[in-house]
C-alpha positions as a Markdown table, in Angstrom:
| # | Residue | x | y | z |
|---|---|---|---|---|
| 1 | Unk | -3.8 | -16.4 | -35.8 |
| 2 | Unk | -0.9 | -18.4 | -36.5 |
| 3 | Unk | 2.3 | -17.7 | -34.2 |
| 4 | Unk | 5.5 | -16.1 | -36.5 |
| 5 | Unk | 9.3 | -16.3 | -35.6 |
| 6 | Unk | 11.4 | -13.0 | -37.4 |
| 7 | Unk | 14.7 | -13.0 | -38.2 |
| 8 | Unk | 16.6 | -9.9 | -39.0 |
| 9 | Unk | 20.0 | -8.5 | -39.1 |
| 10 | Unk | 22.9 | -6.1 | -40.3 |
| 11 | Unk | 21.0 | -2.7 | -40.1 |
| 12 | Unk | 24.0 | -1.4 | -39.2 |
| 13 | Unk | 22.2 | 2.0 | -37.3 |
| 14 | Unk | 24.7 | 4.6 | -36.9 |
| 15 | Unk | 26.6 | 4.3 | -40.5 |
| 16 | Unk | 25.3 | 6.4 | -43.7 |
| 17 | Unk | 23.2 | 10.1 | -44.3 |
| 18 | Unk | 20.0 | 7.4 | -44.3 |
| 19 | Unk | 20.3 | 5.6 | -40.8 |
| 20 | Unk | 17.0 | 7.9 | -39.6 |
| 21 | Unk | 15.4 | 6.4 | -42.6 |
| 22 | Unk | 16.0 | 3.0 | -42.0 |
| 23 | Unk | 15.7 | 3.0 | -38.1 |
| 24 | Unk | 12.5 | 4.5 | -38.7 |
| 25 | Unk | 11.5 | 2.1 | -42.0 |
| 26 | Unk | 12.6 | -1.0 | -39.5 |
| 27 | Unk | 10.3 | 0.4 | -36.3 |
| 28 | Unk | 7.4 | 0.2 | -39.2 |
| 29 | Unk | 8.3 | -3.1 | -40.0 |
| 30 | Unk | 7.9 | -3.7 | -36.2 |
| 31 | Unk | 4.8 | -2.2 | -36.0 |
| 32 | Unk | 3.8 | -4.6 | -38.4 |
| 33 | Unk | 4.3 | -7.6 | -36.7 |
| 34 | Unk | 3.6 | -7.5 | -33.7 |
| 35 | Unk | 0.1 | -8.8 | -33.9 |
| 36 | Unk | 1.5 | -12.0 | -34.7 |
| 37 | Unk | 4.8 | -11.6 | -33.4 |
| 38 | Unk | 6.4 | -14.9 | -31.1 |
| 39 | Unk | 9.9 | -14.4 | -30.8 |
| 40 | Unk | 12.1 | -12.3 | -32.6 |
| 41 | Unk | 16.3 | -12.7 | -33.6 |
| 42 | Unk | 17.8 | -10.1 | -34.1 |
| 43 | Unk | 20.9 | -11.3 | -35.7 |
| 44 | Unk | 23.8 | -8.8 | -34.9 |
| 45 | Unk | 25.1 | -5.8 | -36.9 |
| 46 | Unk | 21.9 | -4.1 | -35.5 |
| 47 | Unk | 24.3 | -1.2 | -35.0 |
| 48 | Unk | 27.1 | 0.2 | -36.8 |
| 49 | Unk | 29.1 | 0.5 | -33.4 |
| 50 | Unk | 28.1 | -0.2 | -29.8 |
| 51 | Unk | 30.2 | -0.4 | -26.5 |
| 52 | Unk | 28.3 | -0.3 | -23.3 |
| 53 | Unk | 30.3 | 1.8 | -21.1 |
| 54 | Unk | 28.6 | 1.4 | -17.3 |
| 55 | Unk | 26.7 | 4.7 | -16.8 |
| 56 | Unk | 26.8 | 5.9 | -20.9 |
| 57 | Unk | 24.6 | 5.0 | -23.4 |
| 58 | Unk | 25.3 | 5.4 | -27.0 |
| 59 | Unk | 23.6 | 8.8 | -28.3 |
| 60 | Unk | 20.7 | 7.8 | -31.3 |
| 61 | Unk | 19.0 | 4.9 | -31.8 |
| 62 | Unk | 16.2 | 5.9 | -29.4 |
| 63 | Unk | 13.6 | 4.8 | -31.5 |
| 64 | Unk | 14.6 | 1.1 | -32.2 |
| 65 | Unk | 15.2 | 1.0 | -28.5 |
| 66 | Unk | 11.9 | 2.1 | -27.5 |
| 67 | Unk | 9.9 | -0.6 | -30.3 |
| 68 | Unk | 12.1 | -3.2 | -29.0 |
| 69 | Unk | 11.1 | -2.4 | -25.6 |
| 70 | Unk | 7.4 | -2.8 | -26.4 |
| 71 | Unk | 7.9 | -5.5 | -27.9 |
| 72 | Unk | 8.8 | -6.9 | -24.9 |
| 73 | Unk | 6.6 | -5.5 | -22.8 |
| 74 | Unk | 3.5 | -6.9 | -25.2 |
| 75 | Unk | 5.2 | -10.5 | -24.5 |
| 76 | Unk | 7.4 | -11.1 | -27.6 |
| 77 | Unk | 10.4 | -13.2 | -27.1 |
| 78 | Unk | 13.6 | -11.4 | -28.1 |
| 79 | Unk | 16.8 | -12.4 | -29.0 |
| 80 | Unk | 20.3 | -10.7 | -29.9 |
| 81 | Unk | 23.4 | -12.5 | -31.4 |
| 82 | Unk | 26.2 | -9.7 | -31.1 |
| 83 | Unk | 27.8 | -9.3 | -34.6 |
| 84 | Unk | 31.0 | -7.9 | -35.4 |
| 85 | Unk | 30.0 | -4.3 | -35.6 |
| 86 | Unk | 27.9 | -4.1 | -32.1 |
| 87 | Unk | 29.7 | -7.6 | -30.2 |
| 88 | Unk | 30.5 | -4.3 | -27.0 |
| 89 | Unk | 27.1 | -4.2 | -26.1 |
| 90 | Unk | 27.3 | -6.3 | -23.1 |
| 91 | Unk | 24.1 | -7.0 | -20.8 |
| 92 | Unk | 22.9 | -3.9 | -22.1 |
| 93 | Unk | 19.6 | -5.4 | -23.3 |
| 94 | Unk | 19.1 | -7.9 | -21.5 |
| 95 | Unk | 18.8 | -5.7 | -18.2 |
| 96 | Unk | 17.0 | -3.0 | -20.0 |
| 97 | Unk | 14.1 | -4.9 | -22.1 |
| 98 | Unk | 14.9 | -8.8 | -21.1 |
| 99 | Unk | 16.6 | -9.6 | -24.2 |
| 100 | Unk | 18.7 | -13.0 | -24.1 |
| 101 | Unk | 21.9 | -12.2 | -25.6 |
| 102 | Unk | 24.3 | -14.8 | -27.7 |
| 103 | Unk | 28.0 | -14.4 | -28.1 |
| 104 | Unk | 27.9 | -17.6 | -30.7 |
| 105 | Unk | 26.1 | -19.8 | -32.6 |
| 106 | Unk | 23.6 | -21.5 | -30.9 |
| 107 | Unk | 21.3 | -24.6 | -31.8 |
| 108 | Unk | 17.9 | -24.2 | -30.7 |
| 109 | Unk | 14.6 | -26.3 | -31.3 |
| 110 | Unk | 11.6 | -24.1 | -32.1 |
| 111 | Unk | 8.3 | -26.6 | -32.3 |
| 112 | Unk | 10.3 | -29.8 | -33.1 |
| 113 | Unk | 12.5 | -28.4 | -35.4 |
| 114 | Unk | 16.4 | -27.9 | -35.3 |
| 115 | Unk | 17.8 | -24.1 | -36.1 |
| 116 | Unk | 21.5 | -23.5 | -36.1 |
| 117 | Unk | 21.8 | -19.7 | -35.6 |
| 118 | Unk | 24.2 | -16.7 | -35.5 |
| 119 | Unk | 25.4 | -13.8 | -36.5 |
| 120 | Unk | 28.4 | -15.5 | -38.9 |
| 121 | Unk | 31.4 | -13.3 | -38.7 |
| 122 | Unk | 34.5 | -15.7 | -38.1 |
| 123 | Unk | 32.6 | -18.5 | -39.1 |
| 124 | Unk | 34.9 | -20.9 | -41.6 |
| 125 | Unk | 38.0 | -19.3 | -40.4 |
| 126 | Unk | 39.0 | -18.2 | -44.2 |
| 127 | Unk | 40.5 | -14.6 | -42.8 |
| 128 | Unk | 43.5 | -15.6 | -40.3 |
| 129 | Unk | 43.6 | -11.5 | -39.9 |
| 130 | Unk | 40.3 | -10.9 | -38.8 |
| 131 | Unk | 40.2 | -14.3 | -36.1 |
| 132 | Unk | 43.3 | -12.8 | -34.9 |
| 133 | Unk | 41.6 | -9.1 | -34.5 |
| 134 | Unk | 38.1 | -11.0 | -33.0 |
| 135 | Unk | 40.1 | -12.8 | -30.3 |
| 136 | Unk | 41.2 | -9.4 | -29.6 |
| 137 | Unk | 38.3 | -7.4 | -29.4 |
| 138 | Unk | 36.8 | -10.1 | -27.1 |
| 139 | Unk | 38.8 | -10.4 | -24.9 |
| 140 | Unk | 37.9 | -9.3 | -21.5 |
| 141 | Unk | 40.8 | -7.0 | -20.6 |
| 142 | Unk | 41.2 | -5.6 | -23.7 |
| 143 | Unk | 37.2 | -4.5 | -23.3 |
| 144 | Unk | 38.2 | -2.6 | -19.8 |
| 145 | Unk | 41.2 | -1.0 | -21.0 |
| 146 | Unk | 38.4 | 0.5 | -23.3 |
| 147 | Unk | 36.3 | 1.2 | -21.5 |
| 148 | Unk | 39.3 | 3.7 | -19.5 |
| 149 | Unk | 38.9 | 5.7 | -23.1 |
| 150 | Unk | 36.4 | 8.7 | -22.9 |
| 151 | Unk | 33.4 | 7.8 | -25.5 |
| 152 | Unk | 34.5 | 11.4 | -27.0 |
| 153 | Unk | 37.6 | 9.5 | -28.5 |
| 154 | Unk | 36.1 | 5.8 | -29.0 |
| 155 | Unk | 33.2 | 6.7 | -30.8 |
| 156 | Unk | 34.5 | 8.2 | -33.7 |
| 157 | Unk | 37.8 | 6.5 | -34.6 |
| 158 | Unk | 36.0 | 3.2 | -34.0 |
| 159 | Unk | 32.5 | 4.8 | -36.8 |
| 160 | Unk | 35.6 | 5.9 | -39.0 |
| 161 | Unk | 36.8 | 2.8 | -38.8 |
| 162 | Unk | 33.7 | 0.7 | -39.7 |
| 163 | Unk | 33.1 | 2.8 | -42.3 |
| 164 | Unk | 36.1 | 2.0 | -44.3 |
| 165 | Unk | 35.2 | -1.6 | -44.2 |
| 166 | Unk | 31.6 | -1.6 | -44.8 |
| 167 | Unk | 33.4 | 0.4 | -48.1 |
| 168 | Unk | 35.7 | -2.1 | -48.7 |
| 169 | Unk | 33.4 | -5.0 | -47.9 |
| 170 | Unk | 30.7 | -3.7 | -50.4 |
| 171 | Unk | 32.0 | -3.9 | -53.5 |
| 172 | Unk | 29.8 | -5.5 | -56.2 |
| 173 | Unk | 32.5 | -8.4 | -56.4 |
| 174 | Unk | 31.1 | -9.8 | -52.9 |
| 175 | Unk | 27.9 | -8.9 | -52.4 |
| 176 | Unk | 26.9 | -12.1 | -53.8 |
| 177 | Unk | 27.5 | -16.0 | -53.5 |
| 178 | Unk | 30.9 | -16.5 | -53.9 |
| 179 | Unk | 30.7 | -20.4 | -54.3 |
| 180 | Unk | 30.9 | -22.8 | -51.7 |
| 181 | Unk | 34.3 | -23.2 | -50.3 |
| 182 | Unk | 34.7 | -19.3 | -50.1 |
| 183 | Unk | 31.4 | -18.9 | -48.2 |
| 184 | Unk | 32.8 | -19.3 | -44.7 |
| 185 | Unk | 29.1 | -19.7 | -43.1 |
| 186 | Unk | 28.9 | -22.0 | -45.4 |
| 187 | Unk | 31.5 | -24.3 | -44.5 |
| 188 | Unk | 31.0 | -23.7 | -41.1 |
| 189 | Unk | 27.3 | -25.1 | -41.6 |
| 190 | Unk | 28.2 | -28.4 | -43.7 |
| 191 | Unk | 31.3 | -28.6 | -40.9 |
| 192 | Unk | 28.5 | -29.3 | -38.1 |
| 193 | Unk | 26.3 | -31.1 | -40.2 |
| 194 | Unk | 28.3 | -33.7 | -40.3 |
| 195 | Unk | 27.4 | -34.8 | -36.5 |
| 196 | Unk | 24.5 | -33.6 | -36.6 |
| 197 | Unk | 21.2 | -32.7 | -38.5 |
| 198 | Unk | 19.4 | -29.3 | -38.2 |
| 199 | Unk | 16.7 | -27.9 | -40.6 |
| 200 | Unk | 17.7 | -24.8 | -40.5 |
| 201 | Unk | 20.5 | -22.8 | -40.6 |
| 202 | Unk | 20.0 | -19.5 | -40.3 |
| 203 | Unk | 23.0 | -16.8 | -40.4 |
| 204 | Unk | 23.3 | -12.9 | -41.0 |
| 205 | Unk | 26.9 | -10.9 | -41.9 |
| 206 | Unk | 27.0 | -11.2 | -45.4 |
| 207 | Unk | 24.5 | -8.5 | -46.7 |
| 208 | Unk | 23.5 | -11.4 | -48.8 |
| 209 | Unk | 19.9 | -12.5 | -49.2 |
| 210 | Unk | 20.0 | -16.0 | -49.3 |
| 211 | Unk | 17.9 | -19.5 | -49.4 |
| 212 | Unk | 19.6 | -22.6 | -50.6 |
| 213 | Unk | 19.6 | -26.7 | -49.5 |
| 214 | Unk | 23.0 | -27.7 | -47.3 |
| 215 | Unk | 23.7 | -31.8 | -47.4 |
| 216 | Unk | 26.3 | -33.7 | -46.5 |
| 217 | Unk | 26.9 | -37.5 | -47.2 |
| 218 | Unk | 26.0 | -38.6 | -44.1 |
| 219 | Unk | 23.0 | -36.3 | -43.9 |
| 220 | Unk | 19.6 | -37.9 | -45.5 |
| 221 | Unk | 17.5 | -35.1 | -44.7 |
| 222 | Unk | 17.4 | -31.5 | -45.9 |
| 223 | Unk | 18.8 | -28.6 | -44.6 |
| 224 | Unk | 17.8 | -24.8 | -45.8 |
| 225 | Unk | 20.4 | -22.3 | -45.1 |
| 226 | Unk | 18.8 | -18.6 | -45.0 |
| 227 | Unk | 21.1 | -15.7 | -45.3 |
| 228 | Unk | 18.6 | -12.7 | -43.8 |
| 229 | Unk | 20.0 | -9.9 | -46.2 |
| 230 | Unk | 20.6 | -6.5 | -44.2 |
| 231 | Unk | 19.0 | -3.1 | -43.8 |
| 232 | Unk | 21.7 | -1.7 | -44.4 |
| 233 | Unk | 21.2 | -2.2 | -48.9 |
| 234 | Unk | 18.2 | -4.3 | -48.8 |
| 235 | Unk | 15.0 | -4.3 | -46.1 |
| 236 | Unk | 15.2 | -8.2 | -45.9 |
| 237 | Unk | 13.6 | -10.3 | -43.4 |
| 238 | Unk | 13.4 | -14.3 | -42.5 |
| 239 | Unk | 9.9 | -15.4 | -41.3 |
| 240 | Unk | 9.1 | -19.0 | -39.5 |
| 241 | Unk | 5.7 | -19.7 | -39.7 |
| 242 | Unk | 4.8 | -22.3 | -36.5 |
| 243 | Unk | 1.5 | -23.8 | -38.5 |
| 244 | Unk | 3.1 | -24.7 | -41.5 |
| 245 | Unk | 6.7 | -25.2 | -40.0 |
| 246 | Unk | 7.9 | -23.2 | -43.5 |
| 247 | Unk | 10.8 | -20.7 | -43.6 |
| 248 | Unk | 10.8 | -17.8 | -46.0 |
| 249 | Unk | 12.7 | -15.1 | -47.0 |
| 250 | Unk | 11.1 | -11.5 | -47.7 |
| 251 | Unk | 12.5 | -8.3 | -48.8 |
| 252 | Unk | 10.1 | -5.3 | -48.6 |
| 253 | Unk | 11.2 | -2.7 | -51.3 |
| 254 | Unk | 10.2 | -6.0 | -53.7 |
| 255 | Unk | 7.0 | -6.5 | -51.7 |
């Protein structure tokens, strides 16, 4: 049986009168795969909101916890890129499941071939504001000063929060390809391919389901950039198959 590398992203648990449904649609999805299962990227934005204080865990998400946990334990490779929405949660997986965790981009080869791959918020640096507010919320005091705050206040100004912006960010005007030099993933990609070559790009953040070619003049050979959707509007997923060294993109509610 051929070996498979997922990619999926921007479930944003926590957010909506669904999030039970989808949590319990993606441990399905899980189930699924794991026969064939090699590695699997989670690509941030898993969770609406996330900030590992040292002896409190976030209440819900139980049950993508526990699939992602057997998924371990069976042997499957896991991966988390923090996103913008969930970039608190610290060494949370890693200690409890063995998850390597990303705080940016990273290139990685997978069977001879080149993957560029992150989550994608900040990426093109086309919203001064929100670079600004990112250098903030990373930085490391500013997490400990936090973490002084009982969850009973953080949680839900911070859910209230995201809401308003997944409101403002979903509009119908954006939930599409807005053309190259207003994709900041985008820019960021062609940015590093001109020093170097990958064959895949491979992003989340945009809620966008996405596969198109990336060149640059100084680049002869292809490049496929894959936006992985969400679960959030869409049940998208990215699949790598290792025989046929092909990349597609899925969506299950289209089959």
């Amino acid at each position: 049986m051929a070996e498979m590398i997922y990619f999926i992203s921007d479930a944003h648990l926590g957010s909506g009168s669904d999030s039970r449904q989808r949590e319990q649609e993606l441990c399905r999805f899980l189930d699924s795969i794991k026969a064939d299962c090699r590695t699997l990227f989670l690509l941030g934005d898993m969770f609406d909101f996330w900030f590992s204080y040292r002896y409190t865990v976030p209440r819900g998400h139980t049950r993508l916890l526990g699939k992602l946990a057997e998924l371990a334990d069976s042997g499957v490779e896991l991966h988390f890129f923090i996103g913008n929405h969930d970039m608190w949660l610290f060494d949370y997986l890693e200690k409890e499941m063995g998850a390597v965790m990303h705080s940016d981009p990273e290139v990685m080869v997978i069977d001879g071939k080149r993957f560029l791959i992150g989550h994608g918020d900040g990426q093109g640096h086309l919203d001064k504001n929100y670079d600004l507010l990112r250098r903030i919320f990373r930085s490391r005091l500013n997490q400990r000063l936090f973490a002084l705050l009982p969850a009973s206040w953080t949680f839900p100004i911070a859910l209230r929060w995201s809401d308003s912006n997944k409101e403002k960010h979903a509009r119908k005007d954006t939930l599409h390809y807005l053309g190259d030099d207003r994709e900041g993933i985008v820019r960021y990609c062609r940015e590093r391919l001109k020093s170097e070559h990958f064959d895949y790009c491979i992003f989340g953040h945009r809620h966008t389901p996405l596969t198109m070619p990336l060149s640059t003049a100084n680049c002869e050979l292809p490049t496929v950039y894959v936006n992985t959707g969400d679960w959030l509007f869409n049940r998208n997923y990215a699949v790598y198959d290792t025989a046929t060294h092909q990349l597609t993109l899925h969506n299950l509610i289209d089959g």
